[in-house]
SENUTI-20502 format. One line per 8 residues: number of its first residue (from 1); their letters; for each residue x, y negated, z of N, C-alpha, C. Coordinates in steps of 0.001 Angstrom, whole numbers, plus 500000, padded with zeros to 6 digits. Example, Ala and Ser with C-alpha at 12.3 -4.5 7.8 and 13.67 -1.06 7.14 Angstrom:
2
1) as) 513190/505690/507800/512300/504500/507800/513200/503300/507800; 512850/502250/507080/513670/501060/507140/512900/499970/507870 .
END
This chain:
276
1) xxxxxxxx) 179811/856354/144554/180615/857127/143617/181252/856232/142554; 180492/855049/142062/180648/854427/141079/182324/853544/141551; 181925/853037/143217/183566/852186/143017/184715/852734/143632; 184779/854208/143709/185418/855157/143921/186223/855202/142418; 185659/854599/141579/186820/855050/140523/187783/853678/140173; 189215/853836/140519/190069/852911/140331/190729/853027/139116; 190572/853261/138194/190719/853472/136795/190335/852169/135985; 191684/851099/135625/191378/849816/135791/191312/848769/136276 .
9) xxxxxxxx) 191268/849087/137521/191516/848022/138798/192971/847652/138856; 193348/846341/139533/194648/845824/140043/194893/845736/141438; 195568/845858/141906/196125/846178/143485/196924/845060/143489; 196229/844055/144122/197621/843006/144176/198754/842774/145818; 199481/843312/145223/200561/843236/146387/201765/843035/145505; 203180/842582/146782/204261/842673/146349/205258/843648/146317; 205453/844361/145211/206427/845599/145278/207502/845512/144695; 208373/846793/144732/209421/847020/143446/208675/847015/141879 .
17) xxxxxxxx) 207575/847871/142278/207033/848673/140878/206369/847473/140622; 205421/846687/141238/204737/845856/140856/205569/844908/139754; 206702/844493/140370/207607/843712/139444/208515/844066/138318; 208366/845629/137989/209016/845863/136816/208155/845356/135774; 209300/845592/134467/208689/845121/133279/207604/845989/132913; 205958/845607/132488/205367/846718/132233/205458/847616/131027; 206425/847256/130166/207197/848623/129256/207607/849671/129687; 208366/849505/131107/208569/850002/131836/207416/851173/132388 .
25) xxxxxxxx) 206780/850677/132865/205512/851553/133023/204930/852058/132651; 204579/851552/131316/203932/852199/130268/204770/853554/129694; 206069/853083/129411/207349/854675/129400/207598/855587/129991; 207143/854956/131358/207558/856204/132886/206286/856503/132901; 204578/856099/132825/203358/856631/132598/203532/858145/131289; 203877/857463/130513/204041/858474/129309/204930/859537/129613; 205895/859375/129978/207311/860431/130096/206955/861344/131200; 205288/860639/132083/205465/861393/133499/204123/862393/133069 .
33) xxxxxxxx) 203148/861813/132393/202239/862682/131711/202884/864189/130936; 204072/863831/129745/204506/864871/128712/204870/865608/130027; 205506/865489/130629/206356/866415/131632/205432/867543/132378; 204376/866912/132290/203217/867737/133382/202592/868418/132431; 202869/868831/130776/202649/870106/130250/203948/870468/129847; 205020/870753/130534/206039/871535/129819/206363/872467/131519; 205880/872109/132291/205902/872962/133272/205504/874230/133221; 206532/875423/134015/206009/876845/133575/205699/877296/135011 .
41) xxxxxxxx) 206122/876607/135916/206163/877204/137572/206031/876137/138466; 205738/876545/139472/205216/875309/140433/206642/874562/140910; 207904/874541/140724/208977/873961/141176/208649/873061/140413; 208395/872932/139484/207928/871484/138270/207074/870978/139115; 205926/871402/139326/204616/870488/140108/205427/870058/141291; 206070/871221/142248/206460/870169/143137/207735/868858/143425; 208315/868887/142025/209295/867574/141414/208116/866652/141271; 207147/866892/140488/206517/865887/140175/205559/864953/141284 .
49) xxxxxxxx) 204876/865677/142461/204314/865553/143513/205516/864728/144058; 206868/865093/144434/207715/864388/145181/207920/862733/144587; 208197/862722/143152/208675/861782/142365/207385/860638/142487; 205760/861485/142409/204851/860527/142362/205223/859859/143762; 204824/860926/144364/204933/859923/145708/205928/858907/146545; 206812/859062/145652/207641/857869/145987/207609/856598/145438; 207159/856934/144118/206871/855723/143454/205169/854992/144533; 204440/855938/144574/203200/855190/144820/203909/854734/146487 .
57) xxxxxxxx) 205322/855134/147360/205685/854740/148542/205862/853194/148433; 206728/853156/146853/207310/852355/146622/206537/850688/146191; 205114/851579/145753/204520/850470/145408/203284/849346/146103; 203278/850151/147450/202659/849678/148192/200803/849892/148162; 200902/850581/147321/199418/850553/147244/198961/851931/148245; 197938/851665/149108/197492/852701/149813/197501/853874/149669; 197144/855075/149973/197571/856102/149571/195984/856885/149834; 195041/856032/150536/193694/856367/150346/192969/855845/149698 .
65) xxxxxxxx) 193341/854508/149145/192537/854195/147634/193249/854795/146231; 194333/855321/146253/194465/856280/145375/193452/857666/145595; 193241/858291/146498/193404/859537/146128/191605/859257/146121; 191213/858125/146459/189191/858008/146334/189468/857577/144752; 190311/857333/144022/189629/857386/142629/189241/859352/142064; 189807/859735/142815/189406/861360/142723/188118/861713/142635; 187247/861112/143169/186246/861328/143503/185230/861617/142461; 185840/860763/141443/184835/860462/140323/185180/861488/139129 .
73) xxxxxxxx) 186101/862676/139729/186936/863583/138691/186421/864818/139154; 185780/864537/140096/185732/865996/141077/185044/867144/140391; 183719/866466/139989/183066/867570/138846/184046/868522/137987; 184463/867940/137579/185063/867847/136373/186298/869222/136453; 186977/868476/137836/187982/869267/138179/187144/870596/138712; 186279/870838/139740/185720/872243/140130/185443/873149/138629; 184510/872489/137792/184343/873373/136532/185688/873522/135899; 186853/873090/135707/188187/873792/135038/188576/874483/136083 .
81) xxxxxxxx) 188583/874366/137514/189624/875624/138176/188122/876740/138228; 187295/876646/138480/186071/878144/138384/186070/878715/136902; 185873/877721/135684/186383/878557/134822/187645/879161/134605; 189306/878679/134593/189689/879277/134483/190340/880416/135375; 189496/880267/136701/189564/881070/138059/188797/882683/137275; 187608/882647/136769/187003/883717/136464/187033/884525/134879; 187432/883671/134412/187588/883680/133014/188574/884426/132107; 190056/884031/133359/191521/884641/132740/191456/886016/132786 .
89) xxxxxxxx) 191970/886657/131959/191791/888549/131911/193353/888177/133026; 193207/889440/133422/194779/890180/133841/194635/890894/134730; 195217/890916/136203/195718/891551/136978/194652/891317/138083; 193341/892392/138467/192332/891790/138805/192688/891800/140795; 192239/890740/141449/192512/891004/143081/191663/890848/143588; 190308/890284/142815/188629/890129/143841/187840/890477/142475; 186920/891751/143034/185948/891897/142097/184486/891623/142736; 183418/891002/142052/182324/891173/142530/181279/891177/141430 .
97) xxxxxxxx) 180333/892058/141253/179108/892307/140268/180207/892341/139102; 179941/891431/138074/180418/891429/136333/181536/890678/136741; 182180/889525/137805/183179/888554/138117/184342/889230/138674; 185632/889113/137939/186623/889165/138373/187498/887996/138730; 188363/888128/139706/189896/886721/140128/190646/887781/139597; 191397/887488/138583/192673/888011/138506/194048/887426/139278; 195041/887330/139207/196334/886906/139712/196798/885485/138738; 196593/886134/137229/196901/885238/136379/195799/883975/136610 .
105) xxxxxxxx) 194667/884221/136260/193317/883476/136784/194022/882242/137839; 193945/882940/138841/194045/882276/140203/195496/880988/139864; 196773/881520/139435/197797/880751/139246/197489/879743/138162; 196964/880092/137444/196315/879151/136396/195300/878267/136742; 193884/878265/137791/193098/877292/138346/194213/876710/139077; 194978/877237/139620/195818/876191/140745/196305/875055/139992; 197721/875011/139148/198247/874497/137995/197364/873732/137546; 195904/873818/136541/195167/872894/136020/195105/872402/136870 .
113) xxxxxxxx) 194786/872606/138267/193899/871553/139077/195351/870351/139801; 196031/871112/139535/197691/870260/139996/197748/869175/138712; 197772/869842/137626/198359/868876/136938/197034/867756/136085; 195570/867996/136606/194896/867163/136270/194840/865904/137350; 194996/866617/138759/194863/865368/139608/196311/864711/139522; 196928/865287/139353/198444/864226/139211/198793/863559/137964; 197278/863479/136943/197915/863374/135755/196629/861218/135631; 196004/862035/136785/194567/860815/137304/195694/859593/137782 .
121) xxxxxxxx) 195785/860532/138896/196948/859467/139866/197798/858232/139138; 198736/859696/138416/199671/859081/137939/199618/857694/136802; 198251/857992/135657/197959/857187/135051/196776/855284/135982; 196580/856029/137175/195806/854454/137557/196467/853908/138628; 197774/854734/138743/198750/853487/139071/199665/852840/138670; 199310/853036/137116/199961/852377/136446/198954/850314/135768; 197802/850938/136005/196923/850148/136304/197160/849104/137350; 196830/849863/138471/196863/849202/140008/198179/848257/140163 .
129) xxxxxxxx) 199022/848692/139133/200093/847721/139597/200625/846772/138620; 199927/846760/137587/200070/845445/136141/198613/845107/135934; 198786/843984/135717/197823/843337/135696/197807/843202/134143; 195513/842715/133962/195677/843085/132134/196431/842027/131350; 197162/840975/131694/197863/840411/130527/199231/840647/130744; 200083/840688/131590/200594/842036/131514/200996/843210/130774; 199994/843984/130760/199518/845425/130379/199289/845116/128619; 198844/843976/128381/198508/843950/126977/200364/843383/126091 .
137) xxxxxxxx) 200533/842245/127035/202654/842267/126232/203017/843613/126065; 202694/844159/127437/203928/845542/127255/203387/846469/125984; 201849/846518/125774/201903/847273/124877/202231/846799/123452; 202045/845425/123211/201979/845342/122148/203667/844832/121766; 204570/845190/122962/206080/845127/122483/206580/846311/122625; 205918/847739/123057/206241/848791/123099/205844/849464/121778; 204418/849176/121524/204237/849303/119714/204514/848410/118547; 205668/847722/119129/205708/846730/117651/206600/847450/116530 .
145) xxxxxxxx) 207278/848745/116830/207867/849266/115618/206762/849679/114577; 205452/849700/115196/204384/850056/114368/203786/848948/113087; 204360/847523/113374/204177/846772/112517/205090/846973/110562; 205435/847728/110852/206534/848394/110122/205557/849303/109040; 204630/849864/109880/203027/850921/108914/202183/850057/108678; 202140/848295/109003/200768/847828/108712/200067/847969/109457; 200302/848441/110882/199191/847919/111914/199218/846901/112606; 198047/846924/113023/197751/845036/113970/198334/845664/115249 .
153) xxxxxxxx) 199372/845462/115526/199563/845900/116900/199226/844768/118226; 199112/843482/117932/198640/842681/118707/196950/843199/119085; 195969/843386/118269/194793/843549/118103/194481/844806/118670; 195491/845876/118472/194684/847311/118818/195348/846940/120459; 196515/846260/121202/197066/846288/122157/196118/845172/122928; 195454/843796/123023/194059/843457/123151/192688/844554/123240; 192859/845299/122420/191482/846307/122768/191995/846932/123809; 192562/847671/123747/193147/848829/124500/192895/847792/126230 .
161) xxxxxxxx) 193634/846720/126265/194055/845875/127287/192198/845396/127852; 191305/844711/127284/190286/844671/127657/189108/845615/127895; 189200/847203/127130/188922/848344/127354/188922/848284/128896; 190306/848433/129138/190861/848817/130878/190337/847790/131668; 189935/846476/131565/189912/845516/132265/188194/845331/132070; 187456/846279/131299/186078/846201/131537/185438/847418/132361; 186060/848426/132741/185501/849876/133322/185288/849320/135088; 186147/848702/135640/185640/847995/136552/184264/847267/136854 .
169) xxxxxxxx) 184364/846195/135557/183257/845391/135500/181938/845962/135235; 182079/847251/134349/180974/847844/133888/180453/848714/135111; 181252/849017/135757/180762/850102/136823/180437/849440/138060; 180474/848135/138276/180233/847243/139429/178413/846933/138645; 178654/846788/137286/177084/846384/136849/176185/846982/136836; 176779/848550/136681/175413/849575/137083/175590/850003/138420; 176288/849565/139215/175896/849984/140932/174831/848791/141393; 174933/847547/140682/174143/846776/140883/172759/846935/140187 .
177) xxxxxxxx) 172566/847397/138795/171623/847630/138384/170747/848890/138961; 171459/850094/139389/171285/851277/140372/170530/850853/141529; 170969/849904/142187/170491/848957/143494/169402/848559/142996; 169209/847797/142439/168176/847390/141868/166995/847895/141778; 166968/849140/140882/166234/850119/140428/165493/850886/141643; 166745/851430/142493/166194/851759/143986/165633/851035/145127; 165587/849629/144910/164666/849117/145623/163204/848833/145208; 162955/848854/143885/162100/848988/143403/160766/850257/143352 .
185) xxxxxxxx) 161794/851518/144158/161392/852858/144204/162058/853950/143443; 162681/853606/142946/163789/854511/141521/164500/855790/142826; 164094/856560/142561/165383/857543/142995/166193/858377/141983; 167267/858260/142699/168398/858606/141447/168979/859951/142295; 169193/860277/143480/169702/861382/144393/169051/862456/144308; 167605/862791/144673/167005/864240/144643/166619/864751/143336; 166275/866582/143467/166015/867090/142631/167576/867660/141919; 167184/868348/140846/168477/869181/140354/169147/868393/139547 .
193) xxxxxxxx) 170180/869130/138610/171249/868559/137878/170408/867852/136823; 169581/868165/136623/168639/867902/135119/167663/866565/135384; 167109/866177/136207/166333/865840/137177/167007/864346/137182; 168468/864480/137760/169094/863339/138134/169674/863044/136739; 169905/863549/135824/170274/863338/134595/169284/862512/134254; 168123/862940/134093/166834/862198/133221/166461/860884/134014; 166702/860668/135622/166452/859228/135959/167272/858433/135858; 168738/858890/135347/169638/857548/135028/169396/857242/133569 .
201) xxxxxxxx) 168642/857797/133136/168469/857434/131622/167872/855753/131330; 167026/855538/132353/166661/854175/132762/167611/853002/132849; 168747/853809/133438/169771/852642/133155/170250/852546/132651; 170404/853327/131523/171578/852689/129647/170988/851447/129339; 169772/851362/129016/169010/850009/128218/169832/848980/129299; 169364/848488/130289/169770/847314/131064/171580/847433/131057; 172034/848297/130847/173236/848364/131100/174209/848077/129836; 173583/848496/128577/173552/848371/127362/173652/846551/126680 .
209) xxxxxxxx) 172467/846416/127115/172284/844837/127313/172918/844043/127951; 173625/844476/129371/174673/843592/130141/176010/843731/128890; 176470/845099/128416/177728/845304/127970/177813/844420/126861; 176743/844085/125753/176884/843508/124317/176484/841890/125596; 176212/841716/126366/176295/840169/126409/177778/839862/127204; 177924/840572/128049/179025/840208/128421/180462/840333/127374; 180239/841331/126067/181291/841079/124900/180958/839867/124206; 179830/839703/123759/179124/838572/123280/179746/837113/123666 .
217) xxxxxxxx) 179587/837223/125044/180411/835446/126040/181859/835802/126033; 182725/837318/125775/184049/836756/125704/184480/836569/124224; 183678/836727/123309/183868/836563/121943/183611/834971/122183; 182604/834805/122567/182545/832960/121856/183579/832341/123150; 183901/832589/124279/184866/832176/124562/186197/832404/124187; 186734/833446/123780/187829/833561/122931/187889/832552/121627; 186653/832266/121167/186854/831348/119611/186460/829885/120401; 186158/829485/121387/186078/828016/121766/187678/827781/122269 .
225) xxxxxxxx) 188214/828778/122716/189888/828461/122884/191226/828300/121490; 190152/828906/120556/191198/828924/119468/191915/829803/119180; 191045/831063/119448/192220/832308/119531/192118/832620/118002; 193218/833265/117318/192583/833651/115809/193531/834877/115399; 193951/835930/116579/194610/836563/116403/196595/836747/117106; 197208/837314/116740/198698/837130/117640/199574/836731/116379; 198857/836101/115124/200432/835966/114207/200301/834766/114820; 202105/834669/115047/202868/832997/115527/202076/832655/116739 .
233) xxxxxxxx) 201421/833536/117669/201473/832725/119097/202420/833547/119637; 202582/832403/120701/203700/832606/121420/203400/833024/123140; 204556/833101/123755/203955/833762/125194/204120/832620/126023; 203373/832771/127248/204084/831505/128383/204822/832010/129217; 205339/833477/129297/206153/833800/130278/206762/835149/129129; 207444/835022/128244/207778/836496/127565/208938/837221/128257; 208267/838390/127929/208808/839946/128787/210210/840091/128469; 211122/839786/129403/212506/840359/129341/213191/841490/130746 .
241) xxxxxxxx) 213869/841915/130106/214515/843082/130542/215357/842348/131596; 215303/843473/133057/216317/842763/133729/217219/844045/134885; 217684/843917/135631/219279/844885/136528/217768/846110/136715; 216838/845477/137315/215894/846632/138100/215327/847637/136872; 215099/846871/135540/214416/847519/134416/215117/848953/134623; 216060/848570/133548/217133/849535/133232/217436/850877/133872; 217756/850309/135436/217769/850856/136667/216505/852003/136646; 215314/851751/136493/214129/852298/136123/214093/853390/134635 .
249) xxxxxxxx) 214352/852910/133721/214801/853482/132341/215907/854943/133126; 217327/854907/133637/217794/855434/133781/216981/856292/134724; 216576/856323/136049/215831/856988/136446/214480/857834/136012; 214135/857155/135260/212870/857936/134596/213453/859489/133373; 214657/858502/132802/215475/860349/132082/216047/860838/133195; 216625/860711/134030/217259/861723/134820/215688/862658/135249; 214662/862144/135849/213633/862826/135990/212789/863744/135107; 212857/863170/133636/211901/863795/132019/213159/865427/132418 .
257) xxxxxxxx) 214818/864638/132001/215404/866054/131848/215768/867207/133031; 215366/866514/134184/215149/867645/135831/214178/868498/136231; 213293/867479/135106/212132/868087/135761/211382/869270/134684; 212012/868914/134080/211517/870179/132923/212338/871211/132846; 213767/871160/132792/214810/872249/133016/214471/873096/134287; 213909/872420/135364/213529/873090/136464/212015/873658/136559; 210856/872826/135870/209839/873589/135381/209722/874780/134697; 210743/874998/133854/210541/875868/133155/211826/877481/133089 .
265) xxxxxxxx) 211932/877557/134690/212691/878335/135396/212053/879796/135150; 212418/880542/135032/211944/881900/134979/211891/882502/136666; 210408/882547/137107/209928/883072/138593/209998/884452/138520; 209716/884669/139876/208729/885908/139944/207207/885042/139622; 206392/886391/139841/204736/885845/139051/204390/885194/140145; 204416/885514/141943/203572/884328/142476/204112/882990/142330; 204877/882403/141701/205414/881368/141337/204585/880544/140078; 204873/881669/139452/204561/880867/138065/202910/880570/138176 .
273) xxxx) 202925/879180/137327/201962/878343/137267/201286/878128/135815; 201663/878664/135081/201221/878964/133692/201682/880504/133294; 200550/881173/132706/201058/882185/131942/200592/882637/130890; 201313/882928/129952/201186/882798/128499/201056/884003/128027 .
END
């Protein structure tokens, strides 16, 4: 379950997407997220389903190691479509004991569950295809109007950037520490929800201890290199704009303003995907 989640990881291949600027990505990540709440009907979800999937055509990355980072959402996702499957008042079409499905209900679990897994997707392939130094220019030249309020935008764009580039590492350390544990006799699988809760508790401490040493060795390696922050360093390859960027920029508004003018179409009700 643990390396089922690609949240963080890099996909190294050669693509279109791979080689845009990652401002780029970081803009069309953002612009493709807002879009997936202004949707009122499923013609929006299915712009957005089409649009993902061309990009992820485009980028070469498998299309079954995308959809196994799901895996690790799955919980997550069953409890939002059952709650809001049973939960929504309206127009009831399955009754049983005290539980109703309404119509509204039902169009509404669908929708969440559309726009959470496309919202997974959409954000860890933006991952999969920039790598973290990379990922840390683009942000910290996508937030530099913020230097303007007095923020460190080099510093919070470094966190943010090694954040992403440790969920990998951390989750490779407790499948190993997990291993571990279970050869020793540890079972972590049987028994109920509560049960399996209380035997991973064993593994925060060791896991705890890997996380502060492994920050620990990139702190004193960061200060044996001389790092002392981003005022006046410079880049060895700095991020410029080029024919494909742009190209990208323009495509990403034609999509923000299509896809919402068309999301937010007035259906009949089996259509609509939100209702208010």
């Amino acid at each position: 379950m643990l390396r089922d989640i690609t949240l963080g990881q890099y996909y190294q291949t050669d693509s279109v997407i791979h080689r845009l600027d990652p401002r780029v990505k970081l803009a069309g990540t953002l612009v493709y997220v807002i879009t997936l709440f202004f949707y009122k009907n499923f013609v929006g979800y299915a712009l957005a389903i089409l649009f993902l999937a061309l990009v992820i055509r485009l980028s070469k990355v498998p299309f079954k190691f995308m959809v196994r980072g799901m895996k690790s959402i799955l919980f997550l996702l069953m409890i939002t479509v059952l709650f809001n499957l049973f939960l929504t008042p309206g127009t009831p079409v399955v009754s049983f004991w005290k539980l109703h499905i309404t119509q509204e209900g039902t169009a509404l679990a669908v929708s969440m569950a559309l726009r959470l897994t496309l919202l997974v997707i959409g954000s860890s392939l933006m991952t999969l295809t920039t790598t973290p130094n990379n990922l840390t220019d683009g942000m910290e030249k996508g937030m530099g109007f913020l230097r303007i309020f007095k923020v460190p935008v080099h510093d919070v764009a470094m966190m943010m950037s090694i954040a992403l580039r440790f969920i990998p590492i951390l989750l490779e350390e407790t499948d190993k520490i997990m291993k571990a544990q279970m050869a020793r006799g540890a079972d972590f699988e049987s028994g109920n929800l509560i049960k399996r809760a209380k035997a991973l508790v064993p593994l925060l401490v060791p896991l705890f201890v890997s996380a502060f040493r492994r920050a620990n060795d990139l702190a004193m390696a960061m200060e044996a290199r001389c790092y002392r922050g981003g005022d006046g360093r410079t880049k060895m390859k700095p991020l410029k704009y080029k024919g494909r960027d742009f190209t990208a920029y323009a495509i990403l508004l034609f999509f923000m303003v299509f896809s919402i003018w068309a999301g937010r179409l007035r259906l009949p009700m089996l259509m609509v995907g939100i209702v208010q």
